[in-house]
C-alpha positions as CSV (number, residue, x, y, z in Angstrom):
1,X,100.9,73.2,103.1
2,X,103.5,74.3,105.3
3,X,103.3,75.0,109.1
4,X,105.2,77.8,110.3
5,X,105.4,79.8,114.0
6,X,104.7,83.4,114.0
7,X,107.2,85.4,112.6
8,X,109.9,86.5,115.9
9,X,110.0,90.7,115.0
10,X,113.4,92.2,117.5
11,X,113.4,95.7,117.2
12,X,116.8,97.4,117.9
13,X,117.5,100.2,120.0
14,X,117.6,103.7,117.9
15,X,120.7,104.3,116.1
16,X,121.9,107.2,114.9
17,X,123.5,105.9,111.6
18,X,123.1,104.8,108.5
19,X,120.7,102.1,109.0
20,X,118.3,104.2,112.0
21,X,115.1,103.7,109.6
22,X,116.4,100.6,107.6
23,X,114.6,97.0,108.2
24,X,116.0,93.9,107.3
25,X,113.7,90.7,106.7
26,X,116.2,87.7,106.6
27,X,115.3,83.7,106.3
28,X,112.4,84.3,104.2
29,X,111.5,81.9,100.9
30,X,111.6,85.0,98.6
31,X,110.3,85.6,95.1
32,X,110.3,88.8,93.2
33,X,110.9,89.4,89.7
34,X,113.4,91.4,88.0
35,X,113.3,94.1,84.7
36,X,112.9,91.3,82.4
37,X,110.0,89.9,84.1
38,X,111.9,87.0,85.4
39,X,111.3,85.0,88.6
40,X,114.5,85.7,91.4
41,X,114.6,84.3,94.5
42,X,116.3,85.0,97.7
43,X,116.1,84.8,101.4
44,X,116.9,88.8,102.5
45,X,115.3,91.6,101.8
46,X,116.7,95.2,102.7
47,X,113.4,97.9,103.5
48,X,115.0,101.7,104.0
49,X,111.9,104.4,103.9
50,X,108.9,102.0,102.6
51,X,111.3,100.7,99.8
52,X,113.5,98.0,98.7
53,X,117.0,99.0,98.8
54,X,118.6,95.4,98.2
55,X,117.5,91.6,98.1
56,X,120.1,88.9,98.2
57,X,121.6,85.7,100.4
58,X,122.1,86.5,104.1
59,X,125.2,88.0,103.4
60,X,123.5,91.1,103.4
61,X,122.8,90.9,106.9
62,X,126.3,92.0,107.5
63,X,126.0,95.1,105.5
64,X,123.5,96.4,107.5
65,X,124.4,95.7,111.6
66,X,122.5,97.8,113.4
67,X,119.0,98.4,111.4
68,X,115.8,99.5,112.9
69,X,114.3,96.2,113.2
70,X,115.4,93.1,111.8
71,X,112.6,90.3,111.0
72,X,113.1,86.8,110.8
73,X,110.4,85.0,108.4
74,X,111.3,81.6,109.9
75,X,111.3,80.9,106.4
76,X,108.2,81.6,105.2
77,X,107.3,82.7,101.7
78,X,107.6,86.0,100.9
79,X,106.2,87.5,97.4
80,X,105.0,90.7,96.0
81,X,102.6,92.3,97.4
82,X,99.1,91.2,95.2
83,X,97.8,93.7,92.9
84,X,93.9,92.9,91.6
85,X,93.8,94.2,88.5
86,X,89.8,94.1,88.5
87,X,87.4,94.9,91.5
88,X,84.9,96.2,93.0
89,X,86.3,98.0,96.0
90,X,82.9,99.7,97.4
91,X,80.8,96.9,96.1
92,X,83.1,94.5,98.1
93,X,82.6,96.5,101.2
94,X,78.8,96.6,100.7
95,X,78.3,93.3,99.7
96,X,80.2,92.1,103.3
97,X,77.3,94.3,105.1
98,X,74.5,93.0,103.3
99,X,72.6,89.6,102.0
100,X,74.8,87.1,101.1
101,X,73.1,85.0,98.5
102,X,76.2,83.2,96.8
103,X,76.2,80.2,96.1
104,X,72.9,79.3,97.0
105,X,70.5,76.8,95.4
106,X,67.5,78.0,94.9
107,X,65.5,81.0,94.4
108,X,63.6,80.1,97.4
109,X,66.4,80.0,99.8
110,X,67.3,83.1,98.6
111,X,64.3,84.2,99.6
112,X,64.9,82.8,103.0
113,X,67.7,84.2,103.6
114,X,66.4,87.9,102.4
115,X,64.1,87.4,105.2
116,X,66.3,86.6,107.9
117,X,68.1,89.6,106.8
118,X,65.2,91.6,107.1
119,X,64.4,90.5,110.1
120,X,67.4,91.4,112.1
121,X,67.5,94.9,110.5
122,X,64.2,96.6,110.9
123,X,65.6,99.8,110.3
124,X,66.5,99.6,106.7
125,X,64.4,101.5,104.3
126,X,65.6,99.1,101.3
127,X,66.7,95.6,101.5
128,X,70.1,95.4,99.1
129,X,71.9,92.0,98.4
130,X,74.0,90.2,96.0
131,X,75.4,86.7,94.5
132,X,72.1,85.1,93.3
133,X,72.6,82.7,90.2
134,X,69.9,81.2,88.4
135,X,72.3,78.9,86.7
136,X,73.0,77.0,89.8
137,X,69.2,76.0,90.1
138,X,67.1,73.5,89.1
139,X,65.7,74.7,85.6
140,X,68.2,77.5,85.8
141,X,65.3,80.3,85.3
142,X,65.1,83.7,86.1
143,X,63.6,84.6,89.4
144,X,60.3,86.1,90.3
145,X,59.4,89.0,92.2
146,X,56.2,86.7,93.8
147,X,59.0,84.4,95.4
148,X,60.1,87.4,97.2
149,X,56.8,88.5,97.8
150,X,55.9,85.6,99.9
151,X,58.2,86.6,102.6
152,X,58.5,90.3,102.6
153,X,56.1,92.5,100.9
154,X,56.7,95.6,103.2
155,X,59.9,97.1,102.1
156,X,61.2,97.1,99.0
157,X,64.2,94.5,97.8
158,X,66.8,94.6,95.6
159,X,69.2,91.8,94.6
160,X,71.9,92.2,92.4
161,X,73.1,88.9,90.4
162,X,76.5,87.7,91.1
163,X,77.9,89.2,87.5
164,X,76.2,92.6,88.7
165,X,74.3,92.6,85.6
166,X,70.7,91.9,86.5
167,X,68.7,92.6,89.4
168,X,65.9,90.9,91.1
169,X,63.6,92.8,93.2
170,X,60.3,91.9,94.9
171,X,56.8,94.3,94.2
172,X,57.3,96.4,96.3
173,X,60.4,98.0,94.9
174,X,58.6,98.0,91.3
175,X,55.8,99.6,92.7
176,X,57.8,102.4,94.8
177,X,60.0,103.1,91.2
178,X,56.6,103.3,88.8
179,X,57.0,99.8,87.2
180,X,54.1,97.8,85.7
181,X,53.3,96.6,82.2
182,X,53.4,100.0,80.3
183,X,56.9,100.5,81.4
184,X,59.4,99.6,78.7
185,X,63.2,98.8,78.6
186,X,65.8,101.3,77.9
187,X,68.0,100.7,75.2
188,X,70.7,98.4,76.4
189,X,68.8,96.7,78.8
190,X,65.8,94.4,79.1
191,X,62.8,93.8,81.3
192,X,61.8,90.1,81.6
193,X,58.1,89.5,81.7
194,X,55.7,87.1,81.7
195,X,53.4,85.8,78.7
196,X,50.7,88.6,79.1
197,X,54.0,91.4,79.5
198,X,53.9,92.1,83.2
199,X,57.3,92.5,84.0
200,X,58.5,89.4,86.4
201,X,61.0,90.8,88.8
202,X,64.5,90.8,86.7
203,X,65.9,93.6,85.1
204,X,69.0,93.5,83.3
205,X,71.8,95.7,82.5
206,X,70.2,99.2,81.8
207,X,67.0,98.6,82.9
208,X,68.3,98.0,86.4
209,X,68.4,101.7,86.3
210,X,64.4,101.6,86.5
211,X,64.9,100.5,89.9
212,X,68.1,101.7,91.1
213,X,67.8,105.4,90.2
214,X,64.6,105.2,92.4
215,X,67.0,104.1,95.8
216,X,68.4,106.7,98.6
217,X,72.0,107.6,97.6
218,X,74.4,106.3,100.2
219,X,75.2,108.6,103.4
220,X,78.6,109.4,104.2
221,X,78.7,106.8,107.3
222,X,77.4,103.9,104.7
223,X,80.6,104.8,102.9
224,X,82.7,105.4,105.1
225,X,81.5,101.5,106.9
226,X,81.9,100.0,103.4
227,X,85.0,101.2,102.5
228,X,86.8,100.1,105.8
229,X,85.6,96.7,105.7
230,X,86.7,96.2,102.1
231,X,90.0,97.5,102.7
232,X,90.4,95.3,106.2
233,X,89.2,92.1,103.9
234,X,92.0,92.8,101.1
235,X,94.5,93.2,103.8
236,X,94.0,89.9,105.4
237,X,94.3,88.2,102.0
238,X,97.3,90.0,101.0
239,X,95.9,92.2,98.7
240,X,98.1,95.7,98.7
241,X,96.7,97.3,95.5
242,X,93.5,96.9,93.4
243,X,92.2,98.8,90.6
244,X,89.1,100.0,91.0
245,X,86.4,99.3,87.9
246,X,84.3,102.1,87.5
247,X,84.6,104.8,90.8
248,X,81.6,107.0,91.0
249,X,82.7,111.4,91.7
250,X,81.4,110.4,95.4
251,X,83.7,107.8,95.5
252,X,86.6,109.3,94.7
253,X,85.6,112.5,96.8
254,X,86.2,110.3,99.5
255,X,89.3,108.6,98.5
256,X,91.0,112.1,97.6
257,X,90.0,112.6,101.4
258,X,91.4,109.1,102.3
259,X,94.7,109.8,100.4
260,X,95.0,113.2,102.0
261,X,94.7,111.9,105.5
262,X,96.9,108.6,104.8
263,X,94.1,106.3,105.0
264,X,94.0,104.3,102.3
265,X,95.2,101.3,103.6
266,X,95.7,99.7,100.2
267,X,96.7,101.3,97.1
268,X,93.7,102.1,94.9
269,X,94.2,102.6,90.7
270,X,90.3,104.0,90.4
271,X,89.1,104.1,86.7
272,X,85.9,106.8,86.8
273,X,82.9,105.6,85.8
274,X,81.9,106.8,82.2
275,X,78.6,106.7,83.0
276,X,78.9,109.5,85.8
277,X,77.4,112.9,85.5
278,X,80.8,114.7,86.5
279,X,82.9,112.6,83.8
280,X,84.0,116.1,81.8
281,X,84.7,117.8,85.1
282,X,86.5,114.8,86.1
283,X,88.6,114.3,83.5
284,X,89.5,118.5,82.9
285,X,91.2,118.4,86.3
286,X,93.5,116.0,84.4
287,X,95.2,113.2,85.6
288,X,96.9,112.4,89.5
289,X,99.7,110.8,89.2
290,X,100.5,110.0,93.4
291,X,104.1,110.0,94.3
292,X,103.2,107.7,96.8
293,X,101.5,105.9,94.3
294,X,98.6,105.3,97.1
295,X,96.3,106.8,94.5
296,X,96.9,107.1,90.8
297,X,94.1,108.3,89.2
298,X,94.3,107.9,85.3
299,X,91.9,105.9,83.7
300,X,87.8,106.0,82.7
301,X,85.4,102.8,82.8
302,X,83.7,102.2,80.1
303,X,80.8,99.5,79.2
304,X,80.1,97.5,76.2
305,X,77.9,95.0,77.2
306,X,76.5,92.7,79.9
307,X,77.6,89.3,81.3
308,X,77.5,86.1,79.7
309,X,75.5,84.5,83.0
310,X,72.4,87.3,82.6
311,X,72.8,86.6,78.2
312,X,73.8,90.3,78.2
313,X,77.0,89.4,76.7
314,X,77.0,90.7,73.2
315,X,77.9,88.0,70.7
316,X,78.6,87.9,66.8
317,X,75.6,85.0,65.9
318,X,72.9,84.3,68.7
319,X,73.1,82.1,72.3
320,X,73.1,78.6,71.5
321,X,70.6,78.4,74.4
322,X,68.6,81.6,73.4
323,X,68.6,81.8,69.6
324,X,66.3,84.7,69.2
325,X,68.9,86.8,71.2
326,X,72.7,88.3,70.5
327,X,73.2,89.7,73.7
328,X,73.2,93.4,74.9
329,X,75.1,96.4,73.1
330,X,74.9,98.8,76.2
331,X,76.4,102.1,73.9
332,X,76.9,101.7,70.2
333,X,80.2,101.9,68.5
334,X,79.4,105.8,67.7
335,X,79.3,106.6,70.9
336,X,81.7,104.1,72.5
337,X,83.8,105.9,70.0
338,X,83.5,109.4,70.9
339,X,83.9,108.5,74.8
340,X,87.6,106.6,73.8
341,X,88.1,109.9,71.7
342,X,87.5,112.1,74.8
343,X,89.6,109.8,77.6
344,X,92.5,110.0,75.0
345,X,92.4,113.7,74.0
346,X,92.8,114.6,78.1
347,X,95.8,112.0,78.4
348,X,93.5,109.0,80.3
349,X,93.4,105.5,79.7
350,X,90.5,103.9,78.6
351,X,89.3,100.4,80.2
352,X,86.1,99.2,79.0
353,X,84.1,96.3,79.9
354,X,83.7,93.8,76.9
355,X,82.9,90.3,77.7
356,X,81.4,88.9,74.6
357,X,83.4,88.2,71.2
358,X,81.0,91.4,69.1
359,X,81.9,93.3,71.8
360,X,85.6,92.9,71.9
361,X,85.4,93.2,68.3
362,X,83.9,96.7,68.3
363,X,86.1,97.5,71.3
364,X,88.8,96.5,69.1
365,X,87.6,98.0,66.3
366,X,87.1,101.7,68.5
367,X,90.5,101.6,69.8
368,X,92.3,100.7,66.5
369,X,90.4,103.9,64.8
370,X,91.5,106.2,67.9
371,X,95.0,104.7,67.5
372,X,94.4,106.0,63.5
373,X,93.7,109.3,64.7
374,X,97.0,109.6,67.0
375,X,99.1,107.3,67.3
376,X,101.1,108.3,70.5
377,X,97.6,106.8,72.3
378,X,99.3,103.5,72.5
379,X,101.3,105.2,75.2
380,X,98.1,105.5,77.5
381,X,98.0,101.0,77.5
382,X,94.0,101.5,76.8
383,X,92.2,98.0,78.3
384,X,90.0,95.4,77.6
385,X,88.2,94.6,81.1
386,X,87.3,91.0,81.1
387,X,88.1,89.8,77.4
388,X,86.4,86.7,78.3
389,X,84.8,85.2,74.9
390,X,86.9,87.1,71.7
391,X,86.9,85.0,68.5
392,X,90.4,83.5,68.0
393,X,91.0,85.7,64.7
394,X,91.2,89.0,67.3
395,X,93.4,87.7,70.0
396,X,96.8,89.0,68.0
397,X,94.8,92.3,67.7
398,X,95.3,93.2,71.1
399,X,99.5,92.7,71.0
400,X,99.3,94.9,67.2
401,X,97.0,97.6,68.9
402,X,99.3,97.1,72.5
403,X,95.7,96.7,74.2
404,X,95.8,94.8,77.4
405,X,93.4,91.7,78.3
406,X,92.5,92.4,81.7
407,X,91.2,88.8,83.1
408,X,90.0,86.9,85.7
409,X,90.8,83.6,86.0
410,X,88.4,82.5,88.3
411,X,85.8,83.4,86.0
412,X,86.4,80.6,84.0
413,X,86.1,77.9,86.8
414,X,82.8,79.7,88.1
415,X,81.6,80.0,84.6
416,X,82.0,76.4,82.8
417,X,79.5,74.7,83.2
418,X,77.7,77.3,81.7
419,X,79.3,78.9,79.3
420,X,78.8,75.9,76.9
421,X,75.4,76.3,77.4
422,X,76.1,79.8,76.0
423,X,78.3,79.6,73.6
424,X,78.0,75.8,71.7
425,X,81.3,74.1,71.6
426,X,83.0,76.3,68.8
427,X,83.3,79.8,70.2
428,X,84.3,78.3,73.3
429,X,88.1,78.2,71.6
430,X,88.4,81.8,72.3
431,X,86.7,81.8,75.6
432,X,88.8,82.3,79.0
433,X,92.0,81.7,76.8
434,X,94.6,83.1,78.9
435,X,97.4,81.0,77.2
436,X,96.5,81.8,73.4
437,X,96.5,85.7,74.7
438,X,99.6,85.0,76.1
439,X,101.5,83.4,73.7
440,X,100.7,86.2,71.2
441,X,102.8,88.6,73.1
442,X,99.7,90.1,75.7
443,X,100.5,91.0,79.3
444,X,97.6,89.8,81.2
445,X,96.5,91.8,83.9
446,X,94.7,89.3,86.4
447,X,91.5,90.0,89.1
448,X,89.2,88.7,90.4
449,X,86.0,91.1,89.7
450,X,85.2,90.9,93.5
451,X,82.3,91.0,94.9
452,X,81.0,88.8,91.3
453,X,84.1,86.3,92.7
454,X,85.7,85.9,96.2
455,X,88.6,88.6,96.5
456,X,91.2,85.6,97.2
457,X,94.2,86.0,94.9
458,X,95.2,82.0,95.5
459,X,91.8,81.6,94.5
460,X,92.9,83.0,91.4
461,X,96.8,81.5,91.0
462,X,94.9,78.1,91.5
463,X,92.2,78.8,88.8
464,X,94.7,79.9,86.3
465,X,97.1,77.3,86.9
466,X,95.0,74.2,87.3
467,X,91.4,75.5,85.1
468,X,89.6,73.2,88.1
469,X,87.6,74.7,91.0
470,X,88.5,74.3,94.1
471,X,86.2,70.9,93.9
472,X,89.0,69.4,91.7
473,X,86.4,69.9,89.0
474,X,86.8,69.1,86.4
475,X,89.4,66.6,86.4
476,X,92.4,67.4,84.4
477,X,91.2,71.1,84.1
478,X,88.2,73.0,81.8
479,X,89.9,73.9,78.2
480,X,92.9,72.8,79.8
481,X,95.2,74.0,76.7
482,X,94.4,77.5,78.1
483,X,96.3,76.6,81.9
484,X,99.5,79.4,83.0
485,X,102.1,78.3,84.4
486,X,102.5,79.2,88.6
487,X,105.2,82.3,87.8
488,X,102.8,83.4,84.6
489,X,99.7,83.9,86.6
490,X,101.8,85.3,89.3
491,X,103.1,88.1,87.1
492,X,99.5,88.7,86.3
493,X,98.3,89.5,89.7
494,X,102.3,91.6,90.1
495,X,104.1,93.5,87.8
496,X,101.8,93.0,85.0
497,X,99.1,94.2,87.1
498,X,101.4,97.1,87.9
499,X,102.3,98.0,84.0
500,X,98.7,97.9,83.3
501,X,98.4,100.8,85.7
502,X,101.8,102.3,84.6
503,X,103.2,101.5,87.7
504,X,106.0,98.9,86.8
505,X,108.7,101.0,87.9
506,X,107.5,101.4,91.3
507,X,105.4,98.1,91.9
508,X,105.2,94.4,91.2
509,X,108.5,92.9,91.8
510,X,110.2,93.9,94.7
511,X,112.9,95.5,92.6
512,X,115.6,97.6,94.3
513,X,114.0,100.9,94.2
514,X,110.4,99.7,94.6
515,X,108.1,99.9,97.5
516,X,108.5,97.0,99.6
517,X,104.6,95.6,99.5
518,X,105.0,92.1,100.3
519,X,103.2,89.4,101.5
520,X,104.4,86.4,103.6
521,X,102.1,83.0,103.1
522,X,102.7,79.8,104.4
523,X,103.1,77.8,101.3
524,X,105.5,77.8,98.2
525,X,103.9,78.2,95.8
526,X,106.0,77.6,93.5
527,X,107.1,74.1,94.3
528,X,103.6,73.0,96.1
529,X,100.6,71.2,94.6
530,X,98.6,73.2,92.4
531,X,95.6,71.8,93.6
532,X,96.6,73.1,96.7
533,X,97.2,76.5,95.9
534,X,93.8,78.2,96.9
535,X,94.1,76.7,100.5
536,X,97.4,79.3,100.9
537,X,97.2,81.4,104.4
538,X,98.4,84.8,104.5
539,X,100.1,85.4,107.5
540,X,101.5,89.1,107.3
541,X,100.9,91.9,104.5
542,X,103.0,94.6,104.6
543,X,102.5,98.0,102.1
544,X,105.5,100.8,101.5
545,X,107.5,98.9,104.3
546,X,105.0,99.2,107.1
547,X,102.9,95.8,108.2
548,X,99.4,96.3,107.9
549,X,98.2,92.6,108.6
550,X,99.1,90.0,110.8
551,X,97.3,86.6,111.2
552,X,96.3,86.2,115.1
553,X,98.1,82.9,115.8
């Protein structure tokens, strides 16, 4: 880890000429990447009007005397800004108000913590959390509502799991949305009960909607609170764009509004939730293509089936740990069919959510029969979110179909010592294998799936790279034929986060002609330790030329 001063920033007086809005970084450790994908390096960087106009030696320091500021990085790294291809913006914001329960180790100091929460907001109606994980426990079962019970029983609570795909909630909250034994499951989803069929606590995937339909849509300030503080977290880790999985018409009401009033603060690639009432009106206003590129909106959400964690996932034969259970089909092929049909037809691309090998199949299967229909819909770079267990016969199908895997790598290093459990041994070859995708010709567009894993990019360059967590577990790396190389999974979290949003020409690379979104970090991470590559410090973000972020030394 390298320790560098704060950056020295002299602006110059006003000029008249040539170079009056023009800034010139110079001494920096530079990477960008070039048409070809290609790692380049240099040590200047020329910014006129939010975008890069050259990048070179310090030559070009002479070609541009009197510029509007001239930085010296004191040479400090300087990449492309980072793009998440996968996230969660409002959730993140949300989930940074309310109860933290990540990475705790038991359901009862979950409970605890709920508590204390509740405690030191008396006001709230409904208690809202997330990050629970019943793996992590001892005996690694499901929840109950009586654990919750035993320290509030007033108000109603509501916990999401850390995958998003089940909920726990206490009595109250069943009671409040019309729950008890008569109440059954909706398809897709499933109610966990006890032996005599009272339901326990923990709903998962559809059923959620049981409780959650039954909750106080957010006001306007909630929003507003959320969004800010998700934006002001991706800054600080150097996160200038993320794509947003599955925006609600609220949502991007108030983006538009955001976008309008140059608020953003990050770039934002929304796809719209599938699942939301306005969808049709949504998707006849057509698409919004920004020339800022602050907000692109292009692209529709769609499910498939649950997590792996929650054994929603679905699967082609049954959990090695559950065999009386293939997972969770959320919509059936028909009418996952029809919704890829509709995206298409109005010029959107379609990203849906498949993270068990049947459901990247039928995924697979649904966007090879629209391609059938018209071919030009390869144009539209349609999406697998997640591709996280595919059987190894229907990797080459996403290159043949130009699908793109969009993956997060820290998934695997959260997920390992349970997907085994899972999956058995054998379908564990296709599972999390970034390297087999991308030696068969896929761009993978890397996340994170904040608030399900910490927003921190390095978290994911170290997970990619190394396939340890940031324990040094396991030693050598988990399926450690899948690791990327440093530059690969930096071009997952760049410019081929960037094409997957069809925004290569203007973002990713730091390309003459592109906005200058940049970061500058304290560690090469190209030459440093691996294993040290999640420790890496942002100390300045910058977005369209204009800094943004800069570490209080």
């Amino acid at each position: 880890m390298l320790n560098k001063t704060l950056l020295a920033l002299s602006v110059a007086g006003a000029s008249l000429g040539v170079c009056a809005d023009t800034i010139v970084i110079h001494d920096a450790n530079g990477y960008g990447f070039d048409v070809h994908r290609q790692l380049v390096s240099f040590t200047t960087l020329v910014v006129e009007d939010g975008k890069v106009v050259a990048r070179g030696d310090e030559q070009l320091l002479s070609q541009y005397p009197e510029p509007q500021a001239t930085i010296d990085a004191g040479g400090l790294t300087l990449l492309p800004g980072l793009i998440d291809a996968h996230g969660h913006l409002m959730g993140l914001g949300y989930g940074l108000l309310e109860v933290e329960l990540r990475g705790l180790a038991s359901a009862e100091q979950s409970a605890d913590e709920v508590a204390d929460f509740a405690a030191a907001n008396p006001d709230l109606e409904w208690i809202r959390g997330r990050g629970w994980n019943q793996v992590l426990w001892d005996g690694k079962a499901f929840p109950t509502a009586q654990v919750l019970d035993e320290v509030i029983a007033d108000r109603p609570v509501v916990l999401s799991r850390v995958d998003g795909h089940a909920i726990w909630v206490n009595s109250k909250a069943m009671e409040m949305a019309g729950v008890d034994g008569e109440t059954q499951a909706p398809e897709g989803g499933e109610i966990i009960r006890d032996d005599a069929g009272t339901p326990t606590g923990v709903f998962i995937d559809n059923a959620e909607l049981l409780i959650t339909d039954k909750i106080p849509p957010r006001s306007a300030l909630e929003m507003a609170k959320a969004f800010d503080t998700a934006v002001a977290h991706l800054q600080e880790l150097g996160i200038t764009g993320m794509h947003d999985a599955g925006a609600s018409a609220a949502e991007l009401e108030m983006y538009r509004s955001r976008a309008d009033a140059g608020e953003l603060g990050v770039r934002i690639y929304p796809m719209v939730s599938s699942s939301d009432p306005q969808l049709d009106e949504i998707l006849a206003q057509g698409i919004h293509d920004d020339p800022e590129d602050w907000l692109d909106i292009r692209s529709v959400k769609i499910y498939a089936d649950g997590a792996l964690g929650s054994r929603g996932a679905a699967l082609l034969a049954p959990y090695s740990d559950r065999p009386d259970s293939s997972g969770l089909m959320i919509q059936n092929q028909d009418a996952l069919q029809a919704l890829v049909d509709q995206v298409s037809s109005q010029g959107f691309q379609a990203n849906m959510h498949a993270i068990g090998d049947r459901a990247n199949r039928v995924a697979l299967d649904v966007y090879a029969r629209s391609l059938e229909q018209d071919p030009q819909r390869r144009e539209l770079r349609h999406r697998i979110e997640h591709a996280q267990v595919v059987s190894v016969d229907d990797i080459p199908r996403f290159t043949e179909l130009g699908v793109i895997p969009s993956m997060q790598p820290t998934h695997a290093t959260s997920d390992k010592n349970m997907a085994g459990d899972r999956l058995g041994q054998e379908r564990l070859a296709g599972a999390y294998a970034w390297r087999f995708f991308m030696d068969s010709g896929s761009r993978i567009a890397a996340g994170s799936d904040f608030p399900v894993e910490p927003a921190n990019p390095f978290y994911g360059l170290h997970a990619a790279v190394t396939r340890e967590d940031r324990d040094d577990q396991p030693e050598g790396g988990w399926l450690p034929g899948q690791k990327l190389t440093v530059a690969e999974a930096l071009r997952g979290f760049t410019v081929d986060a960037a094409y997957a949003a069809h925004q290569e020409g203007s973002l990713g690379g730091l390309m003459p002609g592109q906005w200058a979104d940049f970061v500058l970090v304290d560690t090469d991470i190209l030459r440093a330790d691996p294993a040290e590559l999640w420790q890496t410090r942002v100390s300045e973000t910058w977005i369209a030329g204009e800094r943004v972020f800069v570490r209080d030394q």
